[in-house]
VOPAGU-2260 file (C-alpha; in pm, 1 decimal, decimal comma):
REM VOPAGU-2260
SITE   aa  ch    i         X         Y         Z
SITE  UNK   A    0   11495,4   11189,4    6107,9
SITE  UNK   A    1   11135,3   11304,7    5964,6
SITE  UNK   A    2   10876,0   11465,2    6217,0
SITE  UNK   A    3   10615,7   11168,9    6209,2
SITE  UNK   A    4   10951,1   10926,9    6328,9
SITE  UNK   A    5   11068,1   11257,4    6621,1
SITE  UNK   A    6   10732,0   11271,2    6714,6
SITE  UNK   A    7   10676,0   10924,7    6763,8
SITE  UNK   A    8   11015,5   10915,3    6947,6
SITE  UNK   A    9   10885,0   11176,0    7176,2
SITE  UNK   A   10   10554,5   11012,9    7279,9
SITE  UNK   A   11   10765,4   10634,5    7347,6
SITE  UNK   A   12   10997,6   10910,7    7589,4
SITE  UNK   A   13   10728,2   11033,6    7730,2
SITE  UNK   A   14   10532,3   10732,6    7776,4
SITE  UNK   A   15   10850,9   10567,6    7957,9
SITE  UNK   A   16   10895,5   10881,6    8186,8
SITE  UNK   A   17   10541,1   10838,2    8324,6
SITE  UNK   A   18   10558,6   10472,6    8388,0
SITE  UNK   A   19   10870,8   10578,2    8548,7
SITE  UNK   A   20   10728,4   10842,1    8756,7
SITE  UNK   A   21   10411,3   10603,7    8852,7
SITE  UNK   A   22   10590,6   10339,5    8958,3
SITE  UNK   A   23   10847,4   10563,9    9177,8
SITE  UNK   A   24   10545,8   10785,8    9319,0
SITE  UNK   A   25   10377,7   10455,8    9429,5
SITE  UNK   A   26   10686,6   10335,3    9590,3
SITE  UNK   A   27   10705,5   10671,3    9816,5
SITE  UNK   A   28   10337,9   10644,3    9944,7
SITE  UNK   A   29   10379,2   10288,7   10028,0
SITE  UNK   A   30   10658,9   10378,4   10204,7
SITE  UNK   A   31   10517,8   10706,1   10364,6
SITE  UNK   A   32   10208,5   10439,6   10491,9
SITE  UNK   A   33   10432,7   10200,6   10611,3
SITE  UNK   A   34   10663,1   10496,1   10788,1
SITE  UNK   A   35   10304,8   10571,1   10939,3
SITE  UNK   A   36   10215,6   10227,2   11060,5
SITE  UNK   A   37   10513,4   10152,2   11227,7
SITE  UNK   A   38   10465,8   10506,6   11397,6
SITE  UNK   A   39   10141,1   10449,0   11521,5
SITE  UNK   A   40   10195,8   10101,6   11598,9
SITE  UNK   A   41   10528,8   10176,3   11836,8
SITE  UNK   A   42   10323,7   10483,0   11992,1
SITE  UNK   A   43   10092,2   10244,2   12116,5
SITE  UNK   A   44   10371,9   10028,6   12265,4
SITE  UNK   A   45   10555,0   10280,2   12407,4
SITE  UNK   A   46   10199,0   10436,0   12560,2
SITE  UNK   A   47   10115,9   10116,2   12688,0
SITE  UNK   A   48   10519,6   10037,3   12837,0
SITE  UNK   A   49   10452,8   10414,5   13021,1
SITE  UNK   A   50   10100,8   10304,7   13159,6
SITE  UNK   A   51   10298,0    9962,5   13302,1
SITE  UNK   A   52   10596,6   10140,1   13442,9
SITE  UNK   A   53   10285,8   10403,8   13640,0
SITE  UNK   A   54   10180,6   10044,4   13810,1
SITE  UNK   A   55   10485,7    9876,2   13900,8
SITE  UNK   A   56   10614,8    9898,7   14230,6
SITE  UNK   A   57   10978,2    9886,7   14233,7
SITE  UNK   A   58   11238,0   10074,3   14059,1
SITE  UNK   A   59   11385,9    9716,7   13897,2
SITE  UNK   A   60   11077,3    9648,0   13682,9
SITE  UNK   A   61   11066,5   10018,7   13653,0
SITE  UNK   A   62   11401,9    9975,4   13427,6
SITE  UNK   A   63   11326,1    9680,2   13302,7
SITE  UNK   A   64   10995,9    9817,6   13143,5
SITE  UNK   A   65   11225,1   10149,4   13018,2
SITE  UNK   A   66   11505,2    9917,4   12882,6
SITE  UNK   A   67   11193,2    9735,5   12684,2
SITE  UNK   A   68   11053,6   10087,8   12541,6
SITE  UNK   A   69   11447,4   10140,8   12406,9
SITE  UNK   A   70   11427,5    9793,6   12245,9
SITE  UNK   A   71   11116,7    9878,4   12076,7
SITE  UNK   A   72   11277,8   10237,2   11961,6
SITE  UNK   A   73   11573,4   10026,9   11782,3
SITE  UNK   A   74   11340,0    9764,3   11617,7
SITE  UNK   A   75   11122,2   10095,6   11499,1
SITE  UNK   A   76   11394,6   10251,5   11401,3
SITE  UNK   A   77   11582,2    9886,0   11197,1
SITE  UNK   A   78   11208,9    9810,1   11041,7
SITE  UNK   A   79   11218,6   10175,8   10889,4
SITE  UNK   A   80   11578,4   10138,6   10781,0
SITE  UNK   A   81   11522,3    9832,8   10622,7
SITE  UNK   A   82   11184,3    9950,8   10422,7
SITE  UNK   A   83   11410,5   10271,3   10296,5
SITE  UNK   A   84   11688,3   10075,6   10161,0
SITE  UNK   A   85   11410,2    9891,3    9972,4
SITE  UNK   A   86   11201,4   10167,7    9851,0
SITE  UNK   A   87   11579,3   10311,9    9732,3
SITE  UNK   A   88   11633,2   10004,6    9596,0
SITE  UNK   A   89   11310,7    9993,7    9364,6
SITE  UNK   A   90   11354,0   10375,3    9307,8
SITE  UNK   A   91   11647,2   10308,8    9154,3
SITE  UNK   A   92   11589,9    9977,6    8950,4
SITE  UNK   A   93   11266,8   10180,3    8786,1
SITE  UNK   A   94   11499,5   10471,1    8680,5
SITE  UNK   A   95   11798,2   10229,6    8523,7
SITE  UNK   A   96   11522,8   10042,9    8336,3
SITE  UNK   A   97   11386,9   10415,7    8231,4
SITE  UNK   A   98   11717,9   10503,5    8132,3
SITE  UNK   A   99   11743,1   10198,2    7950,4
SITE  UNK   A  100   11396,4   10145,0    7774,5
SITE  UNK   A  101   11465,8   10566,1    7637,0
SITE  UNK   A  102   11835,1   10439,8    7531,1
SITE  UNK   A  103   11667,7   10133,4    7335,5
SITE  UNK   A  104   11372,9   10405,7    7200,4
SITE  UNK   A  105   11670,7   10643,3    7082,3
SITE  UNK   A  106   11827,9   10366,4    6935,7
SITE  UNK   A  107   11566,0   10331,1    6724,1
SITE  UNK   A  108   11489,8   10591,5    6581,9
């Protein structure tokens, strides 16, 4: 292989690897913003669910009110779940295609 077809192998890598990279740094800030959105979102609720249980008067609605906040935990924590298993889904499709697009590049030259 002569330098001027290496070096153009090298720049086609390289150019791959930073798509790559883009695409899977994008996919961890969305998902760090939407980690933080559903954060803020079920502090309010559970701040709010606290300020109700304060004004009720009996221990029953009391419960009721706590057994709501532990709903609201498990839906966090399933809505969370769920966007991880896609980010780690995307994550992983943009590295096979990497993988793929360099094999196809190598192939090549």
């Amino acid at each position: 292989m002569d330098l001027t077809r290496w070096s153009g192998t090298a720049v086609e890598t390289a150019t791959v690897w930073t798509d790559a990279n883009q695409r899977v740094l994008r996919d961890l800030v969305d998902f760090s913003a939407a980690t933080a959105r559903e954060g803020v979102k079920l502090y309010a609720e559970l701040q709010q669910k606290a300020l109700e249980a304060l004004r009720v008067d009996s221990l029953e609605k009391a419960l009721t009110i706590l057994e709501g906040q532990a709903q609201m935990l498990v839906r966090s924590a399933e809505r969370m779940q769920t966007s991880a298993e896609q980010t780690g889904k995307s994550i992983q499709e943009t590295c096979t295609a990497a993988v793929a697009k360099i094999k196809d590049v190598c192939a090549q030259a």
